[in-house]
N, C-alpha and C positions, 0 to 999 in steps of 0.2 A: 794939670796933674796927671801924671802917668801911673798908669795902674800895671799890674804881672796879667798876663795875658794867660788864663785857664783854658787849656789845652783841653778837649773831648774827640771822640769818634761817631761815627753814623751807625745805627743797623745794620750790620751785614750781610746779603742774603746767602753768602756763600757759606756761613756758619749754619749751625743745626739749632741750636737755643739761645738763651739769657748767657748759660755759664761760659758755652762758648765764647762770645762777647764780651762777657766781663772779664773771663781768663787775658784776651788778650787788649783787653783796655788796660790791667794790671802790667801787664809784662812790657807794655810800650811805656808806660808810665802816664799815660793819659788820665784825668781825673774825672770825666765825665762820659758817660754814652746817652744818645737822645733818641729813646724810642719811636722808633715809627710806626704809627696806628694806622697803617696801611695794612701792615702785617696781621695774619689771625691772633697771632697768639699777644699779640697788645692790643685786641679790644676789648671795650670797659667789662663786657659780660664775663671774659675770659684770662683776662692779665690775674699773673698770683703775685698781688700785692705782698703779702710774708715772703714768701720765696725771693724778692727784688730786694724787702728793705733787707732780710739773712745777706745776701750778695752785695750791697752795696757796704753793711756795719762792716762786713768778713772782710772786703778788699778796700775799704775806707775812698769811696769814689758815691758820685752822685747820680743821675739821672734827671734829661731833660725829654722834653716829651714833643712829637711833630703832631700836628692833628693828621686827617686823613686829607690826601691832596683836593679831592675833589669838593672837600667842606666848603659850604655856600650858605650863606644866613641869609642870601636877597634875594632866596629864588621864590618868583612867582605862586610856585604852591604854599601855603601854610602849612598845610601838615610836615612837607619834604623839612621846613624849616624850622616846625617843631620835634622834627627827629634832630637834627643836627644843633638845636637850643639842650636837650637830651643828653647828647652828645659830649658837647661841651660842660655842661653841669658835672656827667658823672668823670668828667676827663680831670676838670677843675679839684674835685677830692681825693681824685687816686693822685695827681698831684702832690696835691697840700698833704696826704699821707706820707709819700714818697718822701715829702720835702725837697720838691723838683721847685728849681727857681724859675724855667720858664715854661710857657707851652705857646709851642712855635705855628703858624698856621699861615698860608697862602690866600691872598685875595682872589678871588675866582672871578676871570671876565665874564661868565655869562654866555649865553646863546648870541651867536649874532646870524644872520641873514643875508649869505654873498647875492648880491642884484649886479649890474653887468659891469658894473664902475665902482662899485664899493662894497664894503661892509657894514652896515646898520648893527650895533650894539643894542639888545633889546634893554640894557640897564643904563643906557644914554638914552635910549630915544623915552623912555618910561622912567627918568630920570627922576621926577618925587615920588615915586612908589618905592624905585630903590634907596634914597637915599632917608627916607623913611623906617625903610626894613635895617639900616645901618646902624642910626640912629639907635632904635630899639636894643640891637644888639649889645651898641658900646657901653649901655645902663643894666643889660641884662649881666655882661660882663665885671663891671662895677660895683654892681652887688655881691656875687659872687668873691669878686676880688676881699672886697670887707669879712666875709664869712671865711675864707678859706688864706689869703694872703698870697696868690697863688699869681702871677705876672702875664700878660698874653704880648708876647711879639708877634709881628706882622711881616713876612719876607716879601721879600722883589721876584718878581719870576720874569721881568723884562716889560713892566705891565705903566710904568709912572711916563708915560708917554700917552695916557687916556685920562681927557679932566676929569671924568667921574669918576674913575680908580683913587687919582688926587685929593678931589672932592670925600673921597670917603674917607680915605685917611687922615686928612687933616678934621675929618670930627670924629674919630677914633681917637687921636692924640690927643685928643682935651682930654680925654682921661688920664688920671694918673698912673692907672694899673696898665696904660697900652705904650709901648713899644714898638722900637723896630728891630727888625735882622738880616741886616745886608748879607744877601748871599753876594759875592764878589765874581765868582763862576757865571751866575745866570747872567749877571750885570756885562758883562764883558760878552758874552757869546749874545745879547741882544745889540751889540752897540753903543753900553753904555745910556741904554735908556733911562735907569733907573737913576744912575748917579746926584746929577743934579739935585734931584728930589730928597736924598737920604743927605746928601751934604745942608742942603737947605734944613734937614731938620734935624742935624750931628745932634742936640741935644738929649735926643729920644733915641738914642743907637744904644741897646744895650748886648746884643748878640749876631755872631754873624756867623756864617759860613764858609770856609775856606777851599778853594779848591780850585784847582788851576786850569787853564782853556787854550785855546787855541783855534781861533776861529767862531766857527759856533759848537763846535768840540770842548765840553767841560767835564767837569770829574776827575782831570789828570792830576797827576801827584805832584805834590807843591816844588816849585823852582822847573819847574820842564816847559813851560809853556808862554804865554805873551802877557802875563798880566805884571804891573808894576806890585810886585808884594809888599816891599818895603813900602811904600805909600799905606797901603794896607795894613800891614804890621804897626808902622805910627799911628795910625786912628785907631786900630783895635786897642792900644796902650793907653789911648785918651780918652777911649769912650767906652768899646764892650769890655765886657768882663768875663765872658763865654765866649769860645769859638770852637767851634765842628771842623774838625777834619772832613770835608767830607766829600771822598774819592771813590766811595762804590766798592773796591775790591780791596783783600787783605793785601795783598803786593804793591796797591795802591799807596793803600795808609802808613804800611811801612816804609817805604819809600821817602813817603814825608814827614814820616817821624824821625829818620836818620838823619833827612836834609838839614831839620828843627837846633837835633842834636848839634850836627856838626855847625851850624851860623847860631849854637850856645842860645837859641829862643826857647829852649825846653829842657829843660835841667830837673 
């Protein structure tokens, strides 16, 4: 079954605020922008929840939410991992306030140890410690998911090319509340690492990333670059239901919202 493919944008850093953002999510006709809590002013201490939901009733558009790239639930410290259990908690109810359908987050490889022929992964080679600390998370998140109703996807940063990356995410995905978010850009500028893995689990693809590459060159604006879209574009119809624009700059996105236009994908 094919679904309409809901169009959003990324963060902008070239903009000044929210309104600027949201002005021009309105005027492209986009329905979504997906906060990035990288940024100051989207963290949990600091975001103004009233001022987001005024902007989003006023231009009748949504919000999804990125965590912070460097979020890691398997690092070796406790406390680092009870700040980013924190994190996610108060991330999970400015969500569910919002009424954000996902919150998107990166698997983090971890420290590794270049020796003269290789790299040692210190979450491979201490492999049930980490998959332990994973474990933990996907029930800490599970709960939450019951109290707030609030979705967690899982992107690809070029990373399904390491078992224990694999290994984590396949006991992530036993949850109901976890997902995945093919970014299509990181996947192409790593070689296609990731592919295999997110095809192997197309049933768990609920959001992705759009954005076009060339080489290990991503970010460029859709149709200019080397990636198969239309491939892309049929799976996002069968499977996600959100997709990010996400090209970095306004010249970017417009760009690609024209392209959208004119091959009638965004109406």
């Amino acid at each position: 079954m094919c679904v309409s493919i809901i169009w959003g944008m990324s963060t902008l850093i070239e903009l000044d605020d929210i309104e600027a953002n949201v002005n021009l999510c309105s005027s492209l006709r986009l329905r979504f922008i997906e906060l990035n809590m990288n940024l100051p002013e989207y963290q949990p201490g600091k975001i103004d929840i009233d001022k987001l939901i005024y902007l989003k009733e006023k231009n009748n558009i949504f919000y999804t939410i990125h965590l912070p790239e460097e979020f890691d639930i398997a690092n070796f410290n406790g406390d680092i991992v009870s700040a980013y259990y924190k994190i996610f908690k108060e991330t999970a109810w400015i969500a569910a306030k919002l009424n954000s359908p996902v919150i998107n987050m990166h698997m983090n490889m971890g420290v590794y140890f270049t020796l003269p022929e290789q790299k040692i992964f210190l979450y491979s080679r201490y492999f049930d410690d980490y998959i332990a600390k994973i474990k933990s998370f996907g029930a800490f998140t599970y709960e939450l998911y019951n109290e707030t109703g609030v979705k967690l996807c899982i992107e690809n940063t070029g990373i399904y090319d390491k078992e224990y990356i694999k290994k984590a995410v396949d006991i992530l995905l036993e949850h109901d509340n976890i997902f995945l978010t093919w970014d299509i850009g990181h996947d192409h500028s790593s070689s296609n690492k990731d592919r295999q893995y997110i095809l192997n689990n197309i049933s768990k693809l609920r959001h992705m990333h759009f954005h076009d590459a060339i080489g290990t060159k991503d970010h460029l604006p859709l149709f200019t670059g080397d990636i198969d879209l239309d491939e892309k574009l049929d799976i996002a119809r069968k499977n996600a239901y959100t997709c990010v624009i996400e090209t970095k700059t306004v010249k970017g996105l417009q760009e690609s919202v024209d392209s959208l236009i004119n091959k009638a994908l965004l109406v």
